[in-house]
C-alpha positions as CSV (number, residue, x, y, z in Angstrom):
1,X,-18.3,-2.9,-24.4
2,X,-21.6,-4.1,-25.9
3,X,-24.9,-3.2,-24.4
4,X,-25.4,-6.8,-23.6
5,X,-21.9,-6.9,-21.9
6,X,-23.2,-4.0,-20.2
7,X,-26.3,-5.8,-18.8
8,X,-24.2,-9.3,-17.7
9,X,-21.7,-6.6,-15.6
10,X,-24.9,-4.8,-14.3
11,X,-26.9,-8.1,-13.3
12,X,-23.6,-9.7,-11.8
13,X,-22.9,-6.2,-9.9
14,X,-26.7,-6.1,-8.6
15,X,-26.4,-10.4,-7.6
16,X,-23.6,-9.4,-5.1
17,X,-25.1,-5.8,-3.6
18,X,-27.8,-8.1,-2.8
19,X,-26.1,-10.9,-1.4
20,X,-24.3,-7.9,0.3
21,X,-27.5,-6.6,1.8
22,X,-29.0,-10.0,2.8
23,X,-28.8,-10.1,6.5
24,X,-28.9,-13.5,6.6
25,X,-25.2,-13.2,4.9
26,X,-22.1,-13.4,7.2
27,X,-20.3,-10.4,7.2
28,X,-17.0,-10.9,6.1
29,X,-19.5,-12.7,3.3
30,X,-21.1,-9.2,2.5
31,X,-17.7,-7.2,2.7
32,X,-16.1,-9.3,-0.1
33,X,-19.9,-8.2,-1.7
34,X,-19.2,-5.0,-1.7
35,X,-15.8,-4.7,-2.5
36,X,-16.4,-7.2,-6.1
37,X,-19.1,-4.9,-6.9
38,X,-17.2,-1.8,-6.6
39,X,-13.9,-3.4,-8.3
40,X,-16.8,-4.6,-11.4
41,X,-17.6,-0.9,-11.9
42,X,-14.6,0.2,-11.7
43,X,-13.5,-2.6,-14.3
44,X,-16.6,-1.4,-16.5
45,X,-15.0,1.9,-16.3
46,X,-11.8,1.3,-17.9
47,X,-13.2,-1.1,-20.3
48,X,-15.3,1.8,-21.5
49,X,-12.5,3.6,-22.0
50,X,-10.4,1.6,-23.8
51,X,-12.8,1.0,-26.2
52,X,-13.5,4.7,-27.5
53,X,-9.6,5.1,-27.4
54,X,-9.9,7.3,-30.5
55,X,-13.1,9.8,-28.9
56,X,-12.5,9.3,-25.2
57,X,-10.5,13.1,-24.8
58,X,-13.5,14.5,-26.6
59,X,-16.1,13.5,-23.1
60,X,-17.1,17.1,-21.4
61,X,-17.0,18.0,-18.2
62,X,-20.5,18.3,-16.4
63,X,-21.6,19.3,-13.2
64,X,-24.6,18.6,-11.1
65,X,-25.5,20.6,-8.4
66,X,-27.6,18.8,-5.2
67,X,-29.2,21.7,-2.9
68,X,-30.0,20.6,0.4
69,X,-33.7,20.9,1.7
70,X,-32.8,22.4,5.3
71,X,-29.8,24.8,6.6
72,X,-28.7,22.3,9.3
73,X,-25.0,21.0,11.1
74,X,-24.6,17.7,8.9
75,X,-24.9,19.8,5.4
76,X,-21.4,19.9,6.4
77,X,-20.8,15.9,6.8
78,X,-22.7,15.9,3.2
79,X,-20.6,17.8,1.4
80,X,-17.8,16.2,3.0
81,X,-19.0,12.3,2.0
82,X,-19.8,13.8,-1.4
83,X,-16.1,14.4,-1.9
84,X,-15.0,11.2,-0.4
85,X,-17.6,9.5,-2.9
86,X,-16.6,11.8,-5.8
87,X,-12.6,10.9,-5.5
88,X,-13.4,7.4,-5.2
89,X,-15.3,7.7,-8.8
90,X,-13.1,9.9,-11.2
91,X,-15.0,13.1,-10.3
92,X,-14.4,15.9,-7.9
93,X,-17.0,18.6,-6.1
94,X,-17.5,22.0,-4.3
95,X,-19.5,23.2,-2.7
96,X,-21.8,26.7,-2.3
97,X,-22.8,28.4,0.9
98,X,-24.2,31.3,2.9
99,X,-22.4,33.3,6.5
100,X,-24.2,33.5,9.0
101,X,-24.7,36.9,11.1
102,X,-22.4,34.7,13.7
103,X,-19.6,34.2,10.7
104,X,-20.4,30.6,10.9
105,X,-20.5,29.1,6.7
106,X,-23.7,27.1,6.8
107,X,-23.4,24.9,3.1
108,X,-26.4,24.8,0.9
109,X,-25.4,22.7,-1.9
110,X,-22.8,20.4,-3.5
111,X,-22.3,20.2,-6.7
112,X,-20.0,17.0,-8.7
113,X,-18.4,18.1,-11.4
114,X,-16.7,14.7,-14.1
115,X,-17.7,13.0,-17.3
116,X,-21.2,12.5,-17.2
117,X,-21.2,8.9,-16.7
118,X,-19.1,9.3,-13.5
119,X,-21.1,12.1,-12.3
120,X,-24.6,10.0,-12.3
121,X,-22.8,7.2,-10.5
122,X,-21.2,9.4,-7.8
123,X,-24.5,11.0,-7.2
124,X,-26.3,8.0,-6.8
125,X,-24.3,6.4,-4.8
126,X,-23.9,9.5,-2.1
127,X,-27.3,9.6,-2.6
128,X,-27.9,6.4,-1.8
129,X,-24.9,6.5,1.6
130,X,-26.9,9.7,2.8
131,X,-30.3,8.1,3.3
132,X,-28.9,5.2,5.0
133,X,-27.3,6.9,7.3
134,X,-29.8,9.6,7.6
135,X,-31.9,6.7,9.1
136,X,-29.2,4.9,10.5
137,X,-28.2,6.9,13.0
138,X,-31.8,7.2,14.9
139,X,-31.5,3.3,15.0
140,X,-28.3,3.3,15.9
141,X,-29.0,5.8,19.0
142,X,-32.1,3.7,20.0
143,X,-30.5,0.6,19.7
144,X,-27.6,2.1,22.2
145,X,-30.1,3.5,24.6
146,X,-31.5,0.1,25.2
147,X,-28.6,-1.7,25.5
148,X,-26.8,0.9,27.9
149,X,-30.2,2.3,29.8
150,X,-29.1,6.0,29.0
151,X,-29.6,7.9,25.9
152,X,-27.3,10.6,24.8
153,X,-27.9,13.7,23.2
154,X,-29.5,13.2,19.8
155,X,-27.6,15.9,18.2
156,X,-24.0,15.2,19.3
157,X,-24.9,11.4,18.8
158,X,-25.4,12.3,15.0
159,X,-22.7,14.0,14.8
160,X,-20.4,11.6,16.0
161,X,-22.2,8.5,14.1
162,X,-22.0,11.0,10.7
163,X,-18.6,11.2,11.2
164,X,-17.8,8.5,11.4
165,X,-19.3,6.7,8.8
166,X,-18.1,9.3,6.3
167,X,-14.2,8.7,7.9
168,X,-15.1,4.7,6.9
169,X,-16.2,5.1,3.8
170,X,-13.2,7.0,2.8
171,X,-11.0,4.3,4.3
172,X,-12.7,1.5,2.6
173,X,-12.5,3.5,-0.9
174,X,-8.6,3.5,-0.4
175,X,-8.3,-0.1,0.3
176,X,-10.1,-0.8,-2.8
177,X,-8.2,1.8,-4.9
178,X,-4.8,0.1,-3.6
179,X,-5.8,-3.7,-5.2
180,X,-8.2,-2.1,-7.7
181,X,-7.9,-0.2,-11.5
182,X,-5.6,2.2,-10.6
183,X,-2.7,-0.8,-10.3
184,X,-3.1,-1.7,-14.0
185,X,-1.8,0.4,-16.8
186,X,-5.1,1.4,-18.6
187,X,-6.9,2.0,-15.3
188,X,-3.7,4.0,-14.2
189,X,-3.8,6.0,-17.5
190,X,-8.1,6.4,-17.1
191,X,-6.9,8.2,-13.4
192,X,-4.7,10.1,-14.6
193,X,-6.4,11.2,-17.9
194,X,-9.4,12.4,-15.7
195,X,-7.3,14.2,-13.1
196,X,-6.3,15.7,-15.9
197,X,-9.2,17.2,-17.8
198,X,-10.5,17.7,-14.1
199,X,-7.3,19.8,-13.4
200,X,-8.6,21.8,-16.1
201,X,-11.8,22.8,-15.3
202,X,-11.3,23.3,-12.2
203,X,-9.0,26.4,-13.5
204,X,-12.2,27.8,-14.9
205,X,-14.1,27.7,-12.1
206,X,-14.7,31.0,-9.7
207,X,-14.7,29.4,-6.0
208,X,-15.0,31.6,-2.8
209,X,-11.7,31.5,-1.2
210,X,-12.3,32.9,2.1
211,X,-11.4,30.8,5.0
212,X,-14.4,28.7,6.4
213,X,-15.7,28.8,9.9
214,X,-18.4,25.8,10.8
215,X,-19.9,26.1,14.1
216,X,-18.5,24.1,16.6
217,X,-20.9,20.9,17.2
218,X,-20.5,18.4,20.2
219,X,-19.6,14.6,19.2
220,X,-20.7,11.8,20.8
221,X,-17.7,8.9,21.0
222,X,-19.7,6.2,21.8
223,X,-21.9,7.0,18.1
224,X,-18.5,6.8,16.3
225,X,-18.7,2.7,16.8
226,X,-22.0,2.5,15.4
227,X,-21.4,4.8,12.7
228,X,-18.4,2.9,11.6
229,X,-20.0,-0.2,11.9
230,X,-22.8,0.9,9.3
231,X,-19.9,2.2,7.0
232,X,-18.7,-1.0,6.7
233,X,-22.4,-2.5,6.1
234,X,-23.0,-0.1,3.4
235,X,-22.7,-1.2,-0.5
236,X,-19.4,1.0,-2.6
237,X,-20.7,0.3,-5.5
238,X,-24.5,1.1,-7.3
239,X,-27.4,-0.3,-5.8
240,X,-31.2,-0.6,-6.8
241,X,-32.7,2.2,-4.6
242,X,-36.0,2.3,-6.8
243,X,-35.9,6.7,-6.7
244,X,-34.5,8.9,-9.5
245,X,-30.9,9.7,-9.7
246,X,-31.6,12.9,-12.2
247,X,-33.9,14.6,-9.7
248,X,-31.6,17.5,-8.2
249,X,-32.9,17.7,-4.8
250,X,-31.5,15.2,-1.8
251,X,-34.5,13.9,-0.3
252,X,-35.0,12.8,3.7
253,X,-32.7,14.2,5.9
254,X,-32.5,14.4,9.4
């Protein structure tokens, strides 16, 4: 694909995430956004690799690792959206962690492991899925408490609104991968081509094994509507978020 094929897919893709955002839009209007944008990527994708037939086995596997700022409870909804994210883009992840005195595995980092090109996406786009619902969730649980006149617990209401919207995300991935790339033959053979090469370095890679113990966190149900509902507000494919994809630690938090 020529650069300036490139630039048309790009500017079409950033048109709908921001019809998708407009919240003047209906929202059936900004779900069928969000899902063309994601299925334009995706598109891109095999395009891409149809046209450097000849060099395409040649593309190395890189990783990118994403420490986390705090030792906290959602580190372990992070690394969990990171892998829904990363299966949803050709790449794959693991993560690193510590045990505490207690046993308990608190995670530190995640690190996404793919062709480069796939790699930068994925971790822009969890990137992008953690600070919204990084802020979301404090909206979320104010927007309950006046609406109800009681306000939960802030902790197990973010842990029930992360996840959920992780649980969302991963369903909304799915649907799209069922009508998207992988039911044509070269997006089918793209899939399966990076599975793959991913197959194989994930063979080289030396991965604690022990069994992992997270500390048991309370979970709000009534945050699992409002999480959910933000999953499905929230753009699948890139967006303009005006920060620097390369820079290797996850800003915000909660």
């Amino acid at each position: 694909m020529a650069d300036k094929d490139l630039e048309r897919v790009l500017e079409q893709v950033r048109r709908l995430l921001a019809l998708a955002e407009d919240p003047a839009a209906a929202e059936n209007e900004a779900m069928l956004a969000f899902e063309r944008a994601k299925r334009l990527m995706d598109r891109y994708a095999v395009n891409e690799w149809m046209l450097h037939e000849d060099t395409r086995g040649c593309e190395p596997v890189v990783e990118r690792t994403v420490r986390f700022e705090r030792r906290e409870p959602v580190n372990r909804f992070r690394v969990g959206l990171a892998e829904i994210v990363a299966r949803a883009n050709r790449c794959r992840t693991y993560w690193s962690g510590y045990r505490a005195r207690n046993n308990v595995t608190v995670p530190v980092s995640v690190t996404f492991y793919g062709v480069e090109t796939d790699v930068r996406l994925c971790e822009a786009l969890w990137t992008s899925m953690e600070l919204r619902r990084a802020s979301g969730w404090r909206r979320a649980l104010n927007e309950y408490a006046r609406q109800s006149g009681w306000r939960p617990s802030p902790a197990s209401w973010r842990n029930g609104y992360y996840l959920s919207f992780q649980r969302r995300i991963g369903e909304r991935f799915d649907a799209i991968g069922d009508g998207g790339e992988a039911t044509h033959e070269a997006g089918r053979e793209l899939v399966l081509a990076r599975d793959r090469q991913l197959d194989a370095f994930e063979a080289t890679l030396t991965l604690d094994d022990r069994p992992v113990r997270f500390r048991a966190v309370t979970v709000s149900n009534a945050a699992r509507d409002y999480g959910r509902r933000d999953a499905d507000m929230t753009p699948l494919g890139l967006r303009e978020t005006g920060r620097d994809a390369s820079r290797p630690v996850l800003e915000g938090g909660v």
